[in-house]
Backbone as a printed PyTorch tensor [residue, N CA C, xyz], in Angstrom:
tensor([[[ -26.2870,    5.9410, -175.7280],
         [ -24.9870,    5.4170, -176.1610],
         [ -25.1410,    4.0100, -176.6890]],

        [[ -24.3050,    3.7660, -177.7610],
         [ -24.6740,    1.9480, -178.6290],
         [ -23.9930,    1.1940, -177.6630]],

        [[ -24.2290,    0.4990, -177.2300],
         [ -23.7760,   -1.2120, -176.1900],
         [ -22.8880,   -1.5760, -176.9540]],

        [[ -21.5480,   -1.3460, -178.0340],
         [ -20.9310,   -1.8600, -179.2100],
         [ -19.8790,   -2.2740, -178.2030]],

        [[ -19.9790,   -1.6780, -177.1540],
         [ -18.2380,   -1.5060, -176.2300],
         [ -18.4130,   -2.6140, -175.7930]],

        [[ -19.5220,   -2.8590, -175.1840],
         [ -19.6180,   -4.3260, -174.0630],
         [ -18.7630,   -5.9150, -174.8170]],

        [[ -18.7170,   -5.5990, -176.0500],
         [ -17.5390,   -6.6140, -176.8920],
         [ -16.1180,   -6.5510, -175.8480]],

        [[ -15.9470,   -5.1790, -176.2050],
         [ -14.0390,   -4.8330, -176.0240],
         [ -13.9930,   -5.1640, -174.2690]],

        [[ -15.2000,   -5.3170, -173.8480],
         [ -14.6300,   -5.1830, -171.9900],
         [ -15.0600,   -6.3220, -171.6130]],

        [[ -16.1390,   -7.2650, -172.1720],
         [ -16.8550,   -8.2010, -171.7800],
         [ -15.3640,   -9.2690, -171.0030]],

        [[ -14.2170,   -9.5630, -171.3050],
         [ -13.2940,  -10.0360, -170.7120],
         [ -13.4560,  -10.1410, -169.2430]],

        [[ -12.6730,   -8.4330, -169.1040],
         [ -13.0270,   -7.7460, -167.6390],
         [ -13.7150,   -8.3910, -167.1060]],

        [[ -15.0910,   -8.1700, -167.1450],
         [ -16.3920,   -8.1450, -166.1290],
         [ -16.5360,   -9.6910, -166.1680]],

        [[ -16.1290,  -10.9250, -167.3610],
         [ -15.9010,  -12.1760, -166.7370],
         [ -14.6160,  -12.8440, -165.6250]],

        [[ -13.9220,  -11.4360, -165.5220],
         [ -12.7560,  -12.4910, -164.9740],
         [ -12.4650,  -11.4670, -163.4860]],

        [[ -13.4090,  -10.1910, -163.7740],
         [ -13.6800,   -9.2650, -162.1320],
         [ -13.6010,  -10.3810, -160.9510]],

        [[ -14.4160,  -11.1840, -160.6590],
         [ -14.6570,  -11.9060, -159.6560],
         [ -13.7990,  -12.4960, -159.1370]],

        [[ -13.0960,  -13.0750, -159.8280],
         [ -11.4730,  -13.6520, -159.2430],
         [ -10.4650,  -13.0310, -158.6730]],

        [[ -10.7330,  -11.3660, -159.2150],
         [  -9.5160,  -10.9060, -158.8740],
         [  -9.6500,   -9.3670, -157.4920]],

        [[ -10.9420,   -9.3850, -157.7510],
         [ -11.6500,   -8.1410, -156.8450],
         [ -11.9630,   -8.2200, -155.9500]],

        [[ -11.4800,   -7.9670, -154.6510],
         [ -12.1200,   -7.8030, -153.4250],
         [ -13.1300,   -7.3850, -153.5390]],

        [[ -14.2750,   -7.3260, -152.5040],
         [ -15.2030,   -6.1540, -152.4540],
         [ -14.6550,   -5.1140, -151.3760]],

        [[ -13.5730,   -5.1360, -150.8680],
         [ -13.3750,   -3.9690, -150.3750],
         [ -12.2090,   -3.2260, -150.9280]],

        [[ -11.9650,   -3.4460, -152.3890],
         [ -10.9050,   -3.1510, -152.8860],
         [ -11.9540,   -1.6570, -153.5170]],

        [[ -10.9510,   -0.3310, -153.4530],
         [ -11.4280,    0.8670, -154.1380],
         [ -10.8290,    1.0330, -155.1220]],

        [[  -9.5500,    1.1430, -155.2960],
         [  -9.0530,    1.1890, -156.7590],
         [  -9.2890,   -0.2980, -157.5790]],

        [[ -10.1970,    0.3900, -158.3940],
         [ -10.5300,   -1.3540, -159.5020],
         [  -9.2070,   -0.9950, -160.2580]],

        [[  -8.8710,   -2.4640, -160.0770],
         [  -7.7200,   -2.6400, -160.8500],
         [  -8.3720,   -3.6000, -161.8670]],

        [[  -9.2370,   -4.2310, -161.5890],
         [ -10.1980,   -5.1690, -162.9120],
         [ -11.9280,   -4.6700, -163.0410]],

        [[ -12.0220,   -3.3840, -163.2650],
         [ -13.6930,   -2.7780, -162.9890],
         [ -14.6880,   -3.7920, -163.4860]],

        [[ -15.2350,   -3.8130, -163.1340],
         [ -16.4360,   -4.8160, -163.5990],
         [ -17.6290,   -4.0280, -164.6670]],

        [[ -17.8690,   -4.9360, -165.2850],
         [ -18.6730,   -3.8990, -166.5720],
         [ -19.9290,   -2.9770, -166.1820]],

        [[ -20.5880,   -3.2130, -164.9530],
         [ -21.2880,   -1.7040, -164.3190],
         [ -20.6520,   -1.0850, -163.7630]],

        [[ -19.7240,   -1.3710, -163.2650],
         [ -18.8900,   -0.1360, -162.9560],
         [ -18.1440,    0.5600, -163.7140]],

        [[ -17.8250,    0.5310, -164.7850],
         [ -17.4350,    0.8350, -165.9340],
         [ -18.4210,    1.9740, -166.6690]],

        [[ -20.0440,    1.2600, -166.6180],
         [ -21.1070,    2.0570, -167.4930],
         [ -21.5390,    2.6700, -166.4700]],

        [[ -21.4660,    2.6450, -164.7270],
         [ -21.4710,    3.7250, -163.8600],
         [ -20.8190,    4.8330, -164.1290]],

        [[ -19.1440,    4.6290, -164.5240],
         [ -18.2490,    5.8390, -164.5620],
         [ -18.7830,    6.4050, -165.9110]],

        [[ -18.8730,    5.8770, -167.0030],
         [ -19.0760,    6.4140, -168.1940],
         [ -20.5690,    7.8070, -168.2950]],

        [[ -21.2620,    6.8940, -167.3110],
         [ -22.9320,    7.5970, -167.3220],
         [ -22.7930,    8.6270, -166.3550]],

        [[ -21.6710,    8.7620, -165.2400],
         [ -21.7500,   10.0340, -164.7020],
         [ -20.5110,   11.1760, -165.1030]],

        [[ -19.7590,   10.3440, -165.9520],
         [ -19.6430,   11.7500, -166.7880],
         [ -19.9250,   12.0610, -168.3100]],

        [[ -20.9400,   11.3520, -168.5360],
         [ -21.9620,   11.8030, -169.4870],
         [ -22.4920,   13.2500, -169.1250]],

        [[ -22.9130,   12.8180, -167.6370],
         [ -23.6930,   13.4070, -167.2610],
         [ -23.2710,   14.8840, -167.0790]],

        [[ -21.8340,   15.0120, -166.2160],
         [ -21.1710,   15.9040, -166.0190],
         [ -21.4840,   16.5940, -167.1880]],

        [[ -20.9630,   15.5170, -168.5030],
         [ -20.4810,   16.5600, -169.5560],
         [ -21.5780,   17.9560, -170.2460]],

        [[ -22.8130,   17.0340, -170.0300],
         [ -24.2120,   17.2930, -170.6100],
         [ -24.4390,   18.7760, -169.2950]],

        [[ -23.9430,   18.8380, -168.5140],
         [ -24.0470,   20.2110, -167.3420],
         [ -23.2850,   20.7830, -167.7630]],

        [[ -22.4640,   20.7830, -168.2970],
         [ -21.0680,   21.3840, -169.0130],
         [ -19.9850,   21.4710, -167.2850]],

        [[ -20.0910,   20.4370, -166.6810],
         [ -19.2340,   20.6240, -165.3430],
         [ -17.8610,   20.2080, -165.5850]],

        [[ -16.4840,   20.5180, -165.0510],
         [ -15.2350,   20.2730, -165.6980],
         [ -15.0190,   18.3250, -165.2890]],

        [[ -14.3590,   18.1330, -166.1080],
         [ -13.8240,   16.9540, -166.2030],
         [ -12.7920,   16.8750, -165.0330]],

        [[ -12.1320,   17.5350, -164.8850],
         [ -11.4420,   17.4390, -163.0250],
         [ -11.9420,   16.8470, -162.0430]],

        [[ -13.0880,   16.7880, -161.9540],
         [ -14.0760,   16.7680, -160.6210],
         [ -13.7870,   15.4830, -160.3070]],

        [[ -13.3690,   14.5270, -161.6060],
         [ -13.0490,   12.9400, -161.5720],
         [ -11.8400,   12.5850, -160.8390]],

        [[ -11.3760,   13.8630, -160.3030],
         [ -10.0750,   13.4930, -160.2320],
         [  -9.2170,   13.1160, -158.6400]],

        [[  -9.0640,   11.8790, -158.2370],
         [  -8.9390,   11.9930, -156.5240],
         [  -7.5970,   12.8040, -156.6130]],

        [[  -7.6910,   14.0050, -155.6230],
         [  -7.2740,   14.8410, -155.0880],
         [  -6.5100,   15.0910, -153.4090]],

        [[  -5.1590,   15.2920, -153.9760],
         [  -4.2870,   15.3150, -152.2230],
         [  -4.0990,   16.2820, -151.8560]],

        [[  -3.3870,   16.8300, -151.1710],
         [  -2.8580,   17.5110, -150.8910],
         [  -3.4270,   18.9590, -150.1280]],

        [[  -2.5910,   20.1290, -150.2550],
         [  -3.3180,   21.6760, -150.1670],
         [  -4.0660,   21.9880, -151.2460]],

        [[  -5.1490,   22.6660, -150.8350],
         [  -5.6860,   23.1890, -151.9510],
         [  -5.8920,   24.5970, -152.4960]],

        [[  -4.9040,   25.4040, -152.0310],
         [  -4.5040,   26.8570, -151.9410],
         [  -3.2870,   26.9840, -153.2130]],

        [[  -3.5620,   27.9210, -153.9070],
         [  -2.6670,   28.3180, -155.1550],
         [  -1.0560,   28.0290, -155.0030]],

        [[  -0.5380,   28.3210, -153.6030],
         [   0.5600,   28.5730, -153.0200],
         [   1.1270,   27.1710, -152.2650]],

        [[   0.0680,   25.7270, -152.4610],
         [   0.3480,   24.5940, -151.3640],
         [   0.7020,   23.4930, -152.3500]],

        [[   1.4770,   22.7700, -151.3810],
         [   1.6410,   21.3380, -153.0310],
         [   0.4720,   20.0230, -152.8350]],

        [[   0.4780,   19.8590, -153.7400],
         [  -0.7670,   18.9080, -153.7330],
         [  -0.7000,   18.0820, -155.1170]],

        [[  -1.6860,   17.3260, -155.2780],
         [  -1.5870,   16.4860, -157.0980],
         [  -3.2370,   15.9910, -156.7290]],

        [[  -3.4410,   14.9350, -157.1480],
         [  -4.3880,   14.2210, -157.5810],
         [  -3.4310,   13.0520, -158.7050]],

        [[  -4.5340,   11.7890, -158.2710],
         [  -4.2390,   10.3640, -159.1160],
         [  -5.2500,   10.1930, -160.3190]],

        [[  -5.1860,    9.5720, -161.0080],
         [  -6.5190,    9.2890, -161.8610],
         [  -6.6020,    7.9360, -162.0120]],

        [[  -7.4600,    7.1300, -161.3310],
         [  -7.7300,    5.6060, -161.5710],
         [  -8.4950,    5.3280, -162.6100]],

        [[  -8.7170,    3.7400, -163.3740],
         [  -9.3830,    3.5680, -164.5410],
         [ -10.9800,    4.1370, -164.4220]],

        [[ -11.3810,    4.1140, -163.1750],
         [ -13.1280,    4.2480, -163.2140],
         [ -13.0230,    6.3660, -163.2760]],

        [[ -11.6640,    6.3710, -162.7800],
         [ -11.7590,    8.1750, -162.6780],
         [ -11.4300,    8.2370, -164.3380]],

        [[ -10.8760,    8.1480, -165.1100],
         [ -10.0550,    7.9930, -166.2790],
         [ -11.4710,    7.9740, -167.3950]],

        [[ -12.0850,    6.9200, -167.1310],
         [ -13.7200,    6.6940, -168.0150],
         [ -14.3490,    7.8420, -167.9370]],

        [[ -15.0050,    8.2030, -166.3640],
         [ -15.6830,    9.7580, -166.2120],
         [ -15.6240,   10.7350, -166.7650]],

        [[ -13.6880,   10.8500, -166.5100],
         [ -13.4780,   12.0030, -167.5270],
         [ -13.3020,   12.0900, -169.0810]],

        [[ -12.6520,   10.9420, -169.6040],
         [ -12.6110,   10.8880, -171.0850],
         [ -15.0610,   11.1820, -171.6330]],

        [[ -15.6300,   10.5850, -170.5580],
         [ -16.8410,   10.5990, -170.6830],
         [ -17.1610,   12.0590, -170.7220]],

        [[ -16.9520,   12.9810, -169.3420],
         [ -17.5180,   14.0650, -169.5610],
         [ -16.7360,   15.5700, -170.6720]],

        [[ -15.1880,   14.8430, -171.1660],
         [ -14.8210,   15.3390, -171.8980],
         [ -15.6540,   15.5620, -173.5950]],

        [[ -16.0170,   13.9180, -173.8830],
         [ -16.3610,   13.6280, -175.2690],
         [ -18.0780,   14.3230, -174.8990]],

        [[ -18.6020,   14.0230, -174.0060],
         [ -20.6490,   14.5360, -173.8430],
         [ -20.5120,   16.3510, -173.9910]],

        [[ -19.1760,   16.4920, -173.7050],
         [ -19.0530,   18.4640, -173.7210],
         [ -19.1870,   18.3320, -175.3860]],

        [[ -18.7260,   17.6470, -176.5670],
         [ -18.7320,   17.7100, -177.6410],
         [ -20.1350,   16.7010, -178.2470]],

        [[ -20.5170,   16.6390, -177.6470],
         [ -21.9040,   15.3390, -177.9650],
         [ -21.2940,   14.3070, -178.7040]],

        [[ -20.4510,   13.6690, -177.7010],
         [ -20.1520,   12.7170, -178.5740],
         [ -20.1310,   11.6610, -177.5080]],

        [[ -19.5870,   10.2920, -177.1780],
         [ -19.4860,    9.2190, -176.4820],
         [ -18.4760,    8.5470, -176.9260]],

        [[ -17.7990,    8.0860, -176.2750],
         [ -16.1870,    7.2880, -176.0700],
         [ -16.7450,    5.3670, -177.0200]],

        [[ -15.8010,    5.4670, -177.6950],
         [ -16.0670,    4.3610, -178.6740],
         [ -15.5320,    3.0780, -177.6160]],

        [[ -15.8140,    1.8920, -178.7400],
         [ -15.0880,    0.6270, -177.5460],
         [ -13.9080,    0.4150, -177.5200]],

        [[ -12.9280,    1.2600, -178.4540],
         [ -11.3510,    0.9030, -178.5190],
         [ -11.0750,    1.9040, -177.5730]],

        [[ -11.9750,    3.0260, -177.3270],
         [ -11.3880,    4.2100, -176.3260],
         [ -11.6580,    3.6910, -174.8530]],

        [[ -12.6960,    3.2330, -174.8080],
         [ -13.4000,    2.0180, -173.3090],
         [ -11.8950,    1.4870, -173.2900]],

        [[ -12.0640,    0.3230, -173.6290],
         [ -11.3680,   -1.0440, -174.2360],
         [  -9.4340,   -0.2080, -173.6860]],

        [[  -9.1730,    0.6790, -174.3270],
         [  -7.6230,    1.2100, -173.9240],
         [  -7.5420,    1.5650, -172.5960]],

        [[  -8.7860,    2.4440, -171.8020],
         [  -8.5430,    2.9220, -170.7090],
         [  -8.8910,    1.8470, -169.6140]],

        [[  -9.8290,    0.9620, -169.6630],
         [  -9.8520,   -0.1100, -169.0020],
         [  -8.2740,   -1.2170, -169.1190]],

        [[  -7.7380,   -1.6160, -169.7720],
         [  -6.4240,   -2.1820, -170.0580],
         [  -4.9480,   -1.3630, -169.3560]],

        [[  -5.2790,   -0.2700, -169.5980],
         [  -4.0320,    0.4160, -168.8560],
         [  -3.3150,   -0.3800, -167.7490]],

        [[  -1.9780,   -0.3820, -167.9390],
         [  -1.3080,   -1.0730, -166.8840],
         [  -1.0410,   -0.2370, -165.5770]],

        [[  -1.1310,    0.8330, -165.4980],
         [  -0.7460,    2.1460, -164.7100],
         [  -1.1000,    3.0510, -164.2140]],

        [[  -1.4140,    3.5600, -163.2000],
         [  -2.4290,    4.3790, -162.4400],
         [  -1.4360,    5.6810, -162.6860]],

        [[  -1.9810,    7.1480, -162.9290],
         [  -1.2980,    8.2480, -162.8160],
         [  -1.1670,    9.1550, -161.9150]],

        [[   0.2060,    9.6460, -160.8600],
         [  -0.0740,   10.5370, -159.8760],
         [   0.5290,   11.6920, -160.9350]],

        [[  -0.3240,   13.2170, -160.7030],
         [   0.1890,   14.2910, -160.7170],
         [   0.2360,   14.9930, -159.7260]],

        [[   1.5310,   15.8030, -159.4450],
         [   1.5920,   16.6930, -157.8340],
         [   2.4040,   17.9180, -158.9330]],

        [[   2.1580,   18.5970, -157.4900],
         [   2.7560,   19.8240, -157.7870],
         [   3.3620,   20.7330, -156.9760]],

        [[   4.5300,   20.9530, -156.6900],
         [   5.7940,   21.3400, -156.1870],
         [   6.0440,   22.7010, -156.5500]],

        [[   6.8980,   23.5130, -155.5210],
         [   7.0190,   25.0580, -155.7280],
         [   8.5840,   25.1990, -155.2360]],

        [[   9.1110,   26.5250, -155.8740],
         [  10.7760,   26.1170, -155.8290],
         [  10.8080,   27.7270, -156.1330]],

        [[  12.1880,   28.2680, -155.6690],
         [  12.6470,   29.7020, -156.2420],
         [  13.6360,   30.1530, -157.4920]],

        [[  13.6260,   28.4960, -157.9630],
         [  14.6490,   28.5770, -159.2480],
         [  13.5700,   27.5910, -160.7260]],

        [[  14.0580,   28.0800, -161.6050],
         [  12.9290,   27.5580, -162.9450],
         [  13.2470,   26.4930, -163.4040]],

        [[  14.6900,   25.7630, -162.5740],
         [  15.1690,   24.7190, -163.1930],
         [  14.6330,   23.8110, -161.9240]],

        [[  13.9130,   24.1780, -160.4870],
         [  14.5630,   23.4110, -159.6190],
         [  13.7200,   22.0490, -159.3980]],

        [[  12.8200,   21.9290, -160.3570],
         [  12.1260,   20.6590, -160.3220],
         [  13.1470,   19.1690, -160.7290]],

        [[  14.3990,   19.8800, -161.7440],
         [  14.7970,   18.9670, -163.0230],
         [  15.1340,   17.8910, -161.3850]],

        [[  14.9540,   16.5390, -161.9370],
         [  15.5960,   15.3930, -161.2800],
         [  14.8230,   14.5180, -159.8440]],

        [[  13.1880,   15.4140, -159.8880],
         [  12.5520,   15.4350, -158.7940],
         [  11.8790,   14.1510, -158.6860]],

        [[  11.9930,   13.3650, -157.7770],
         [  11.2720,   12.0270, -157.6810],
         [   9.8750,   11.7160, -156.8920]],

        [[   9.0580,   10.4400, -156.8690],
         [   8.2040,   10.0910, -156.1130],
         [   8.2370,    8.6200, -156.2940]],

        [[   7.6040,    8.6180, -155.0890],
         [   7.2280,    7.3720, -154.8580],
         [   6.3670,    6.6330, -153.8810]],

        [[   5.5010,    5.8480, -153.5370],
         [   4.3780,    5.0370, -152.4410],
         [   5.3260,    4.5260, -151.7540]],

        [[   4.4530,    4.6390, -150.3550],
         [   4.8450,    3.5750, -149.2550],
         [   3.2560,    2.9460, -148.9750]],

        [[   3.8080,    1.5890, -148.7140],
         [   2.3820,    0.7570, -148.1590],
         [   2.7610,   -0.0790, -147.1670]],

        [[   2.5040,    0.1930, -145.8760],
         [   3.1060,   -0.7230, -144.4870],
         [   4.9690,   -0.8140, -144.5840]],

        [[   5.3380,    0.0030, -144.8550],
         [   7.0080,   -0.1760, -145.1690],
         [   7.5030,   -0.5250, -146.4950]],

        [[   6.7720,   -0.9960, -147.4250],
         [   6.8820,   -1.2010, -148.5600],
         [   7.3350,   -0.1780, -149.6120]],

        [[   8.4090,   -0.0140, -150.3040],
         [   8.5820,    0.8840, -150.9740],
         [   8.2540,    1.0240, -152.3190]],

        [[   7.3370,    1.3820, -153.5790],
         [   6.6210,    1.1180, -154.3900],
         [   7.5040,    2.5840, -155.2370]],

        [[   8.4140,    1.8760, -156.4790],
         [   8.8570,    2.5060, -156.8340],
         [   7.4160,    2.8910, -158.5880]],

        [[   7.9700,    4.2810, -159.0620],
         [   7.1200,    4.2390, -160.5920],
         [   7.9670,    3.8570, -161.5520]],

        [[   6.8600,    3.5440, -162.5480],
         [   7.7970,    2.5180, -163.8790],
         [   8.2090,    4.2770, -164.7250]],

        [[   7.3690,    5.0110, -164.5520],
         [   7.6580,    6.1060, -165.3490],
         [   7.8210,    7.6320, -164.2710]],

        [[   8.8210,    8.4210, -164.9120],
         [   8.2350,    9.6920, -164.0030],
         [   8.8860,   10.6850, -164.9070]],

        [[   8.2110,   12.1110, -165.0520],
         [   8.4710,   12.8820, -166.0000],
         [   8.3020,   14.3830, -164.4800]],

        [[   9.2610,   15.6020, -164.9190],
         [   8.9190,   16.8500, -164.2010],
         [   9.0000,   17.8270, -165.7470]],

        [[   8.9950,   18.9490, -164.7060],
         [   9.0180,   20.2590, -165.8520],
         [  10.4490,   20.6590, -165.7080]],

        [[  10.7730,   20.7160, -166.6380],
         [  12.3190,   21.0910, -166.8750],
         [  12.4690,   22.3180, -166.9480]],

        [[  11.7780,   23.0760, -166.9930],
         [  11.0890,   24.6020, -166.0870],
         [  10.1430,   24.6590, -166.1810]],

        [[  10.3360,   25.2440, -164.9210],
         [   9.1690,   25.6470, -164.1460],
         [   8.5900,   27.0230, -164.3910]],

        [[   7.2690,   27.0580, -164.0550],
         [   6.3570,   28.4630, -164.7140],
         [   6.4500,   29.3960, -163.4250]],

        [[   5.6480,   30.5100, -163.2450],
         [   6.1220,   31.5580, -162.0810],
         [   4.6950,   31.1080, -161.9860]],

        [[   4.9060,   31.3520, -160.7640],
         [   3.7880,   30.7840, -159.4310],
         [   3.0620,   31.9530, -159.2450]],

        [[   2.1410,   31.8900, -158.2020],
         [   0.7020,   33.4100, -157.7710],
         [   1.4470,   34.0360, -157.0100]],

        [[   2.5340,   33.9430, -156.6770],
         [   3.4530,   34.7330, -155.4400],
         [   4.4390,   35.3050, -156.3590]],

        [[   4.9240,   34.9820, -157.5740],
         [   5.6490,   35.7140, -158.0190],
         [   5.6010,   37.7190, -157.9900]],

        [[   6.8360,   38.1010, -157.5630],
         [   8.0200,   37.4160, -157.8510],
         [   8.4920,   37.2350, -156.4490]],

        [[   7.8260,   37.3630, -155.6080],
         [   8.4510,   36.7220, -153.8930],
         [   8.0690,   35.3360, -153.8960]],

        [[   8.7620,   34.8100, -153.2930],
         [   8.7070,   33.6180, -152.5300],
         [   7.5360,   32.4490, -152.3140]],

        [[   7.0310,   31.4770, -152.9660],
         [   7.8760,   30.3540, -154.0330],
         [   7.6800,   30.9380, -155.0750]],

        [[   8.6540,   31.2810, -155.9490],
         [   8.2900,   32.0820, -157.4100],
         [   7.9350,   31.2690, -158.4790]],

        [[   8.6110,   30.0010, -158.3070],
         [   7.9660,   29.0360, -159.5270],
         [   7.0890,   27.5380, -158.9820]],

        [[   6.4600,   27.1950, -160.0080],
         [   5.7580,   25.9360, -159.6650],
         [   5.7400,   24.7560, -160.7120]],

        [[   5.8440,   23.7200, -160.5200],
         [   6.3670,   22.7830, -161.5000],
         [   5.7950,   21.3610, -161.2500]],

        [[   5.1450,   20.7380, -162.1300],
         [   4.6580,   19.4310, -162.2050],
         [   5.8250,   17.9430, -162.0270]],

        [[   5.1770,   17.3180, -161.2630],
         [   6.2870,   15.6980, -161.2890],
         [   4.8130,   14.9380, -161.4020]],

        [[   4.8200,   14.2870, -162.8800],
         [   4.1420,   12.9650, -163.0510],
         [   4.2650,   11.7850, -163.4660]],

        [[   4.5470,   10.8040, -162.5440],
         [   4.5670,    9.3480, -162.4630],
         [   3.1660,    8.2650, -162.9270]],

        [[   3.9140,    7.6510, -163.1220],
         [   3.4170,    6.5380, -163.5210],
         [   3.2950,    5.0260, -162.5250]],

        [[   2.4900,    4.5300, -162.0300],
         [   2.7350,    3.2950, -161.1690],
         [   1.5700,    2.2730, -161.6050]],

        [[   2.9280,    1.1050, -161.5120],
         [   1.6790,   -0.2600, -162.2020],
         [   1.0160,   -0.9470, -161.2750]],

        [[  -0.4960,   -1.4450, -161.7410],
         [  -1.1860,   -1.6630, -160.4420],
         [  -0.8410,   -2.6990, -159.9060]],

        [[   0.1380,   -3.6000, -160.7630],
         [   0.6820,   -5.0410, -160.0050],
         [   1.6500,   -4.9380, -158.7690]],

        [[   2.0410,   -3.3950, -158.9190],
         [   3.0960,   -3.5070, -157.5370],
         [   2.6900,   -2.7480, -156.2280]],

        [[   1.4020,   -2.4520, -156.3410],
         [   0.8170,   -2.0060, -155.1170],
         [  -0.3500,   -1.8660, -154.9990]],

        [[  -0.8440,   -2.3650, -153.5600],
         [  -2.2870,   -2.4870, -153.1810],
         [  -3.3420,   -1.5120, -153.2900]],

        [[  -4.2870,   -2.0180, -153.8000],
         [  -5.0860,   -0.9530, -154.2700],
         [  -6.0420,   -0.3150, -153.4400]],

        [[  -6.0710,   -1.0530, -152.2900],
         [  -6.8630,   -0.5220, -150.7650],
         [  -6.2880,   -0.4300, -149.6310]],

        [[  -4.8570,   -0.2880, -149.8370],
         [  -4.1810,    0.0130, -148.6490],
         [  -3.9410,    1.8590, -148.3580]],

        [[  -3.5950,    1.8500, -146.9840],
         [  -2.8770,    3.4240, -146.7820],
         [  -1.6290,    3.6970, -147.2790]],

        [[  -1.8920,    4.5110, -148.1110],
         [  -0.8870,    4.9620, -148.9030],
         [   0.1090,    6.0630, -148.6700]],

        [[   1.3050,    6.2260, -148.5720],
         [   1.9250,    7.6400, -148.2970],
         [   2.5200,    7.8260, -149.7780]],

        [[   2.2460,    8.8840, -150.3900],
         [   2.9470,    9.6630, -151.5150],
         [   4.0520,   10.1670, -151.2680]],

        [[   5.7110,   10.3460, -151.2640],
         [   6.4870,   11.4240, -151.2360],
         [   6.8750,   11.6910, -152.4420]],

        [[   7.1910,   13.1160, -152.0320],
         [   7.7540,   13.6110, -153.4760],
         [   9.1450,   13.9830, -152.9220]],

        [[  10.2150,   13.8240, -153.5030],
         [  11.4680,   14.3200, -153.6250],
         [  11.8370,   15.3370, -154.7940]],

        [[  11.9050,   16.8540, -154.0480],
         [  12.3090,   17.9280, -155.1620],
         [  13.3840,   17.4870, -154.9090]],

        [[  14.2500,   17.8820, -156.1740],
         [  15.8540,   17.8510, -157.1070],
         [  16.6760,   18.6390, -156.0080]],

        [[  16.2420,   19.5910, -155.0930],
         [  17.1410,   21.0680, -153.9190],
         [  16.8280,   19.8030, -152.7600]],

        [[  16.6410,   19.0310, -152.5210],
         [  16.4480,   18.2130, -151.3650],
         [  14.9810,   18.4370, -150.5980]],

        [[  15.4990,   17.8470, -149.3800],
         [  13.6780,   17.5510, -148.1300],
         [  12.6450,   16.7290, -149.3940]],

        [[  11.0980,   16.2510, -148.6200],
         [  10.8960,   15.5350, -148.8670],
         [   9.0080,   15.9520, -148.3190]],

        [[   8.2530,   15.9880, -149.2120],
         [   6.9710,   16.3540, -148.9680],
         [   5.6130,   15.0860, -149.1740]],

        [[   5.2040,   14.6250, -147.9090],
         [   4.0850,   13.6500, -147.9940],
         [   3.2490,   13.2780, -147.7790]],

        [[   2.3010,   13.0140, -148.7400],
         [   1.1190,   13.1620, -148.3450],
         [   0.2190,   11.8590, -147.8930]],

        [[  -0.7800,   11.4940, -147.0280],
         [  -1.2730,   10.1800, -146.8870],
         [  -2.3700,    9.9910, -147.1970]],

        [[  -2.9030,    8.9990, -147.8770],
         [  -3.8970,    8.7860, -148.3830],
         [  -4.9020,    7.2520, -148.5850]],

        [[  -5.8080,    7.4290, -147.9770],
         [  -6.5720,    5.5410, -147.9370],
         [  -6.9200,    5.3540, -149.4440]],

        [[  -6.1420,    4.2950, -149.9330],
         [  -6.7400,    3.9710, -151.3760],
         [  -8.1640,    3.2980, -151.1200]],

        [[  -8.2600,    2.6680, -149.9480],
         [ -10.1420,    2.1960, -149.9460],
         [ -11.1660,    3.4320, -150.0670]],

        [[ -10.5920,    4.8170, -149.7730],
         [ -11.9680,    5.4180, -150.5280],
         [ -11.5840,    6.1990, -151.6360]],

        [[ -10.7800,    5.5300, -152.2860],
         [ -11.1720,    6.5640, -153.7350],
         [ -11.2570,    5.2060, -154.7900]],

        [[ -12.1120,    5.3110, -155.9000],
         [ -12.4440,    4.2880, -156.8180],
         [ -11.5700,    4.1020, -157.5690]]])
């Protein structure tokens, strides 16, 4: 891969030190080997032809029928745009580096199950950190929902809620609780240590 990127990030990796714990897991400022760490192992992935998912920290159940999501942080975000572009022999340029390192916003996707195709519309989430309530700047659901592996009994549909949260309003190595609020009410949550996922 050409070193052309180390321009677009060289910022970063001068101003990492100020702002990075070392026991911080979500880089919210990656430092430029950690950066060409994430990039080189999903090179690597890509070059096995292994899925680009694998990048992905993961909550929840992991049964067809359970709710669960996964987040994607900037060093998960590199991996995969990495082992996406090495499946095509290609390598992520420095404006593609350069955008995913800059992101203001970490992404949760979950996934929720309901007996009506509408019943995601209006469904919320949001972090808790020590009592702290960490609202998202963005959140999008499925305004229907698809039929689930149980169709047509019971949960018949299943439906995505994905948010958006900026890394300035919550700690990036604290214990985290996820809830999700479906649109029919109750309240599903999951907990999670941001110190071990990158």
């Amino acid at each position: 891969m050409n070193c052309d990127w180390r321009w677009a990030i060289g910022w970063v990796s001068a101003c990492s030190w100020c702002f990075v714990s070392p026991v911080t897991a979500i880089e919210v400022h990656p430092s430029q080997t950690k950066i060409q760490t994430a990039l080189d192992r999903g090179r690597s992935a890509g070059a096995q032809h292994q899925p680009p998912e694998r990048w992905y920290a993961r909550f929840g159940g992991t049964g067809e029928l359970e709710a669960g999501g996964f987040l994607l942080t900037k060093l998960g975000s590199l991996s995969v745009m990495a082992t996406h572009m090495a499946r095509r022999g290609l390598d992520p340029s420095a404006t593609d580096i350069a955008q995913v390192v800059g992101t203001p916003t970490m992404l949760v996707n979950a996934v929720i199950f309901g007996d009506d195709p509408s019943f995601a519309t209006d469904s919320y989430m949001l972090f808790d950190q020590k009592g702290k309530t960490i609202k998202p700047v963005m959140v999008r659901v499925d305004g229907q929902a698809e039929r689930s592996t149980a169709w047509p009994e019971k949960p018949r549909f299943k439906a995505k809620i994905v948010a958006s949260f900026a890394y300035t309003n919550f700690d990036p190595s604290a214990t985290t609780t996820i809830t999700l609020y479906p649109a029919h009410g109750g309240e599903i949550s999951f907990s999670l240590d941001f110190a071990q996922i990158e």
